[in-house]
BASE-280000 format. One record per residue: residue in three letters; x, y, z of N, C-alpha, C in turn. Coordinates in steps of 0.02 Angstrom, whole numbers, plus 50000, padded with zeros to 5 digits. Atoms other than C-alpha are relative to their C-alpha. Layout:
ALAXYZXYZXYZ;...
***
This chain:
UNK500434994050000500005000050000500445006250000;UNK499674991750023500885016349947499535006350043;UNK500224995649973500775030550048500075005849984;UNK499774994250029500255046250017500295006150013;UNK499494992050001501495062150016499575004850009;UNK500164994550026500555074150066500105007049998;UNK499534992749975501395091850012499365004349958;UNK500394995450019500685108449919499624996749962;UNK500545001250048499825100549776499414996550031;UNK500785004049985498315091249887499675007550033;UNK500204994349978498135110349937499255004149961;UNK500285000450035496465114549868499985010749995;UNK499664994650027496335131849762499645004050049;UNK500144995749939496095145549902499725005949971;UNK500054992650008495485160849800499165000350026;UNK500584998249950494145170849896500225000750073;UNK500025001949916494705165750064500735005250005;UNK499544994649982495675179450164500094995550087;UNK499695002649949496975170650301500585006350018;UNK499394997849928498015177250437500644994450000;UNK499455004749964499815170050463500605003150046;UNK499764997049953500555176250627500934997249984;UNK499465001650037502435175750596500364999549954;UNK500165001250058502475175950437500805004249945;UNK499354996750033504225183850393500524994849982;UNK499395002850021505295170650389499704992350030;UNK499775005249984505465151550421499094996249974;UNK500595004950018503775139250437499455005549983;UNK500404995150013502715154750439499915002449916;UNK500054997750069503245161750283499914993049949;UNK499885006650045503305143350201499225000049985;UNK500864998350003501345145050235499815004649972;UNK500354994250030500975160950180500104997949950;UNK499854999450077501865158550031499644995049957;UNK500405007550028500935141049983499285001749993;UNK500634995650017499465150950021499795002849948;UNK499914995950049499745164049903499744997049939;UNK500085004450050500005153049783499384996249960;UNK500625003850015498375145549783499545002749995;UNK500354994350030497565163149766499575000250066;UNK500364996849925497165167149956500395005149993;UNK500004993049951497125184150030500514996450057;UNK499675002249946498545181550140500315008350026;UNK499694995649963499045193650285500524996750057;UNK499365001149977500915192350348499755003350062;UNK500014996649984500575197050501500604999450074;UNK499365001349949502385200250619499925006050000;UNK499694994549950503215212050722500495003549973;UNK499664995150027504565217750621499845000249905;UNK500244997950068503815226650473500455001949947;UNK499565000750053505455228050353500064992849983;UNK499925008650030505585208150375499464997949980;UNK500655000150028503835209050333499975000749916;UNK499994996350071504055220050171500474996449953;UNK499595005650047505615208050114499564992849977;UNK500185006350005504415191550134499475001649959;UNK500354998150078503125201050016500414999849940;UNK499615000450058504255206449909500224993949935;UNK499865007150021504995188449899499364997749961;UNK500785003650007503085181349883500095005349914;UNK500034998250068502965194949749500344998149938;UNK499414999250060504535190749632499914992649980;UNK499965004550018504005174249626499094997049982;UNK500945000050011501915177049613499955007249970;UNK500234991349995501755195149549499025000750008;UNK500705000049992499725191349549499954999650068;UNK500095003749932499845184449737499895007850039;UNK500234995949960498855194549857500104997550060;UNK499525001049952500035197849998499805006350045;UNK500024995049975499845211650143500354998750055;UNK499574999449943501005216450287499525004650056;UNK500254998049937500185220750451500335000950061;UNK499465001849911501195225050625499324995350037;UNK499965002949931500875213250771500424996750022;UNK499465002249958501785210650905499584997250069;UNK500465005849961501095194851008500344999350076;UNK499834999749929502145200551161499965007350031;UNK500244992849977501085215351198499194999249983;UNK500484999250012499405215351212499455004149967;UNK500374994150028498825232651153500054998149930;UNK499815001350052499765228950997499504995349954;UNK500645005750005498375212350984499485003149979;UNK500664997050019497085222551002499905003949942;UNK499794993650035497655237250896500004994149919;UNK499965003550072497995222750741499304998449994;UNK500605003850020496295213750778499385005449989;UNK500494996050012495275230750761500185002449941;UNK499824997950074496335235950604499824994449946;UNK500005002850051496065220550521499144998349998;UNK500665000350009494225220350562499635004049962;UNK500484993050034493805238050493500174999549940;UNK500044998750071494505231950331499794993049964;UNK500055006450032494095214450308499104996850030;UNK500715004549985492165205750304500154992550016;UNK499965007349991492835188950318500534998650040;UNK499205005849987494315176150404499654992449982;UNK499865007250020494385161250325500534996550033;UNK499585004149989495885155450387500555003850079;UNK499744996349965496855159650565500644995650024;UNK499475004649985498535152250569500695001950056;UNK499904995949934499215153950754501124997349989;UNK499295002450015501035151350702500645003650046;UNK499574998549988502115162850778500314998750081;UNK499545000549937503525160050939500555001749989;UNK499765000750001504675161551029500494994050022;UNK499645009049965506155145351087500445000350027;UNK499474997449963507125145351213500345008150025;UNK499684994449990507725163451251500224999950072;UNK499914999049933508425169751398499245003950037;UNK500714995349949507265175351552499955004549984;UNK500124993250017506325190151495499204998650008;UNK500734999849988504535194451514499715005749943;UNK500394996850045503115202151389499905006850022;UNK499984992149945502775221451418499454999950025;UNK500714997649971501085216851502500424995050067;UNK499725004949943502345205151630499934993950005;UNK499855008449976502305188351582500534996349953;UNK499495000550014503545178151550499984997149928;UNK500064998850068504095178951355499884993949987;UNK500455008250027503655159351298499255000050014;UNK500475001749998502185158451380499465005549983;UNK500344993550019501675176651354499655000549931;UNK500035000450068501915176351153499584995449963;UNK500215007050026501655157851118499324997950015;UNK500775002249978500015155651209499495006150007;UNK500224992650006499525171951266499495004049959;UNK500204996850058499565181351132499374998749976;UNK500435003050037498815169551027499055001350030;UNK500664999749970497365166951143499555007449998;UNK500244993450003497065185151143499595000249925;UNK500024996150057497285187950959499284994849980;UNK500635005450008496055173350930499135000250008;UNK500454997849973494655178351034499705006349978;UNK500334990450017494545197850982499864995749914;UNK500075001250070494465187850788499384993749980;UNK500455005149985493135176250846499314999549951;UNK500514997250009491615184850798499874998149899;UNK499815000250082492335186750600499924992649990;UNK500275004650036492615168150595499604993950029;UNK500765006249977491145161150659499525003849951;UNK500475002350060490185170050538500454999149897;UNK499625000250042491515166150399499814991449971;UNK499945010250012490805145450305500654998149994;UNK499615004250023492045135250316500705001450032;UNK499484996149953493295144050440500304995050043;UNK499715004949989494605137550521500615001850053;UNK499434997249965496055141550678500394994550025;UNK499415006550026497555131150644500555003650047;UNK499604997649926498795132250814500494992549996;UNK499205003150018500695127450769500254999550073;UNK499715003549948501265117050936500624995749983;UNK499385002850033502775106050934500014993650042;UNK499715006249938503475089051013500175001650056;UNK499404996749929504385100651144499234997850059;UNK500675000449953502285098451216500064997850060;UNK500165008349974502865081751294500535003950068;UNK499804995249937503985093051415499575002650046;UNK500474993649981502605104351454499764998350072;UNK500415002749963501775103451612499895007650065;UNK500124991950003500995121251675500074999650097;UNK500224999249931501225126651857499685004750020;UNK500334995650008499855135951880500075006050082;UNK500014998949959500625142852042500665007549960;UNK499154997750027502225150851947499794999049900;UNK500115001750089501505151951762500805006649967;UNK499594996950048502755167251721500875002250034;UNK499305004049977504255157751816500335007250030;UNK499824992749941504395173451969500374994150060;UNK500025001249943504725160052099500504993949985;UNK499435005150015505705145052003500495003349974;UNK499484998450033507485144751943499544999249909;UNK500265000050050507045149651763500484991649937;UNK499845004650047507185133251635499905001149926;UNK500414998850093507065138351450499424995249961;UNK500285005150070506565122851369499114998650036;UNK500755001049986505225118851491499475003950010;UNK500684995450021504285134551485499855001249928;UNK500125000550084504605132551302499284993849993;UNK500455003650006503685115551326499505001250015;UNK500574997749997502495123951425499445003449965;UNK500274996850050501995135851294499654995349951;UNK500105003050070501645121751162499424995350043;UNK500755005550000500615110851276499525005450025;UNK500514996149990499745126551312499435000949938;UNK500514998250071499245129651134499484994449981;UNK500295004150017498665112251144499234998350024;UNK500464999349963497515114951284499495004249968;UNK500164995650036497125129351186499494997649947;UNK500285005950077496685118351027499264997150019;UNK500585004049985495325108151114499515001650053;UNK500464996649977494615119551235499575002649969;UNK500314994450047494235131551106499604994449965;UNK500635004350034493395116750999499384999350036;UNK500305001949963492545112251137499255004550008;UNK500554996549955491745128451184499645004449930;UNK500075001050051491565130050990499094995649981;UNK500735004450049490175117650958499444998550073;UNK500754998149954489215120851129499895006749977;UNK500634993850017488845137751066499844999949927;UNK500565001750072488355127850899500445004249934;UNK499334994450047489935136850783500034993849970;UNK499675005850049490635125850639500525002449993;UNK499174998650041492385135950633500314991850054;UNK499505004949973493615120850667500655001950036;UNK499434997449964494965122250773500454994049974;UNK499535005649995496695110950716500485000250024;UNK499224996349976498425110050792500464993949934;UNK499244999750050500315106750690500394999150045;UNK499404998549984501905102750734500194997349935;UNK499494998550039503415105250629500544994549992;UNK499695005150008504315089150675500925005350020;UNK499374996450004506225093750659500355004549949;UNK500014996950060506315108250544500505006750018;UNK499444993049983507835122250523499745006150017;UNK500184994049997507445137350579500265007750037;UNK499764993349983507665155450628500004999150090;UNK500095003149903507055149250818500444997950028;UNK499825004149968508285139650860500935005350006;UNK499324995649985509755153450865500075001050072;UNK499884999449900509705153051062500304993250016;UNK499645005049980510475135651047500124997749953;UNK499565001150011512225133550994500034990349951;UNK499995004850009511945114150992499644997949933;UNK500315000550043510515114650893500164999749941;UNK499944995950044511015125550762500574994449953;UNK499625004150023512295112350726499904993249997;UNK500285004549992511405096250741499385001449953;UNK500284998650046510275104750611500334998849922;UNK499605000750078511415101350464499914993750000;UNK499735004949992511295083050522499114997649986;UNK500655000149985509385080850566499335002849983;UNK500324996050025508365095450495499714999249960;UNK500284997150074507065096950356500005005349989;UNK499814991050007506855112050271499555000749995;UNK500494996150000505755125750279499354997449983;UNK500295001050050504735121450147499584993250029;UNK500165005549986504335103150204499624999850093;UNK500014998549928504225108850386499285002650034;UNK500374996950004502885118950344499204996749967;UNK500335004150009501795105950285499524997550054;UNK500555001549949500845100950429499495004450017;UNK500384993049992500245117350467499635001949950;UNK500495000150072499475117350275499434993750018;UNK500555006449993498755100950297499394999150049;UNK500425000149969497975105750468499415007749977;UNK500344994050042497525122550348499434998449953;UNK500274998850072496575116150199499984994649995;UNK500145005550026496365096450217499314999949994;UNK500875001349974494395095150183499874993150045;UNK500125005049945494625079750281500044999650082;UNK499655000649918495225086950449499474999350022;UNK500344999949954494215087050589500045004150058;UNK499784995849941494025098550747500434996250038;UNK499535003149940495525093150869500504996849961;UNK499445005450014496575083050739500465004449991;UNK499104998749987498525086350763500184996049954;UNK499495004850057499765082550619500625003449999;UNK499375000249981501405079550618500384996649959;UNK499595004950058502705071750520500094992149996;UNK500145007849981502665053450499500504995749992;UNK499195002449975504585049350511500104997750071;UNK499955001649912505345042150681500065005450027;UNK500104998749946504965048550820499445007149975;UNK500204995850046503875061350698500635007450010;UNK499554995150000505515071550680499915003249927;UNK500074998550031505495071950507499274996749951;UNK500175001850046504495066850342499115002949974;UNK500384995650064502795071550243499204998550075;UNK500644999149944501125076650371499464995749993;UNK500525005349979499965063050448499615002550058;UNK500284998649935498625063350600500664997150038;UNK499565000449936499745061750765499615001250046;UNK500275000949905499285059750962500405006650025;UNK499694999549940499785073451086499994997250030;UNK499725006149950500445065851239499294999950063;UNK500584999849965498975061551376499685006150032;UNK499894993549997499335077051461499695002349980;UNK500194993650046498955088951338499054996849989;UNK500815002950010497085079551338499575001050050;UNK500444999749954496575083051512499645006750019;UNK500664994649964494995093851529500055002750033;UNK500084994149951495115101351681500615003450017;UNK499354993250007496895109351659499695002349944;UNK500314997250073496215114051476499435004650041;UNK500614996349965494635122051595500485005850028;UNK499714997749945495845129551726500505006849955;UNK499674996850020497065136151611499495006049941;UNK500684995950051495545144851485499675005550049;UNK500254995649940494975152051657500605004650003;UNK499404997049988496805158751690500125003949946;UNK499674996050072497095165251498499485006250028;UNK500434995849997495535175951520500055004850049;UNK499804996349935496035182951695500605005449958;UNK499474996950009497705188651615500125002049941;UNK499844994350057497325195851448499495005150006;UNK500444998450006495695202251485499475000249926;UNK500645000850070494615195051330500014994050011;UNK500375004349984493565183851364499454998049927;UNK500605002250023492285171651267499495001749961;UNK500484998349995491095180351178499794998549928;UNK500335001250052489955171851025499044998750011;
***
């Protein structure tokens, strides 16, 4: 039985539909937009630094000149900034078709968001959760809508202390508030379905990981960066899951895909398990209670 590859071409043709891709300047982000493009979506780049913005159009342009591309600031480790994108992109857009929660950060040193929490979990979950919620409204009445939340293997680390979420009281650990962040988004993933189809919505919620893919992220570790020449897919391939949980008409609310190589490090996007963890309800409750406390946007369809 031959299995199937699946890369851009099972991508079905996107024109009409206007998507969001948070991140979107460089690495898996831009691999998305650009595949987007391609397929004649409305795509909005939407990052924090707006010259690396204007190069990843550009790019998109010199290789689509038809491709409808737009650069937007947000910056997902600031809340005003959230708001300030999700009211600009409302007063010009009737629809979201597509909300692709892509952007982080990995590993960095201890630092905190400018609303005070600490930068992984601030950005990576945070944010998102914010930017998500104020964009709610658009795609619930948008057919066929869809918020696709890029998590990673690092998940299987994760494990939230809801006593010390923006690491004031532990010695600070990079990786595991990194992990934290990713099984947050996961919590994220299936809450939001959840509270999705009790108030009777059809947008789908999917999550992504990237498997082992090169990237701009991983410049905070030395090791990495060099164990990437050895191990790594590229961009391009990396970015595949996050399409597939974009635009398969087969997905489903909650399904996670991932690469279907060992240990899903590398190779071409399949369904995948998060780890039990990332499945239990009443942290997914607890922590949905907690997001809402600390961005102030809350629920509302």
């Amino acid at each position: 039985m031959s299995k199937l590859k699946w890369d851009t071409k099972q991508i079905p043709d996107q024109g009409g539909r206007v998507v969001i891709v948070t991140g979107s300047s460089s690495g898996i982000g831009f691999e998305a937009a650009r595949a987007l493009a391609a397929k004649n979506a409305e795509v909005i780049l939407a990052v924090r630094n707006s010259e690396k913005g204007a190069a990843a159009l550009a790019k998109i342009k010199s290789e689509n000149e038809t491709a409808q591309v737009v650069v937007m600031h947000l910056d997902l480790a600031n809340l005003d900034s959230v708001r300030q994108f999700a009211d600009a992109f409302k007063s010009k857009y009737q629809r979201l078709d597509l909300l692709i929660n892509n952007a982080g950060v990995m590993i960095p040193p201890y630092s905190k968001t400018s609303d005070g929490f600490e930068l992984q979990f601030g950005t990576n979950h945070l944010g998102h959760f914010a930017l998500t919620l104020q964009l709610l409204d658009l795609l619930n009445k948008t057919e066929g809508s869809r918020v696709v939340n890029v998590s990673s293997a690092a998940h299987k680390y994760g494990n939230l202390d809801f006593q010390d979420l923006n690491w004031e009281k532990r010695s600070y650990k990079a990786w595991r508030a990194y992990g934290d962040s990713k099984i947050a988004n996961l919590y994220f993933t299936f809450e939001l379905q959840r509270k999705l189809q009790q108030a009777g919505s059809r947008v789908l919620v999917t999550a992504a990981h990237p498997g082992w893919t090169a990237t701009d992220l991983q410049r905070h570790s030395g090791l990495f960066e060099f164990l990437n020449k050895f191990f790594a897919m590229e961009t391009w391939q990396g970015a595949l899951p996050t399409l597939r949980a974009a635009t398969d008409p087969a997905a489903a609310g909650t399904d996670y895909f991932g690469p279907d190589g060992w240990k899903e490090w590398r190779g071409y996007p399949v369904p995948v398990q998060s780890n039990r963890l990332s499945h239990d309800e009443n942290i997914a409750k607890k922590l949905w209670d907690v997001s809402e406390q600390m961005t102030g946007v809350a629920f509302k369809l």
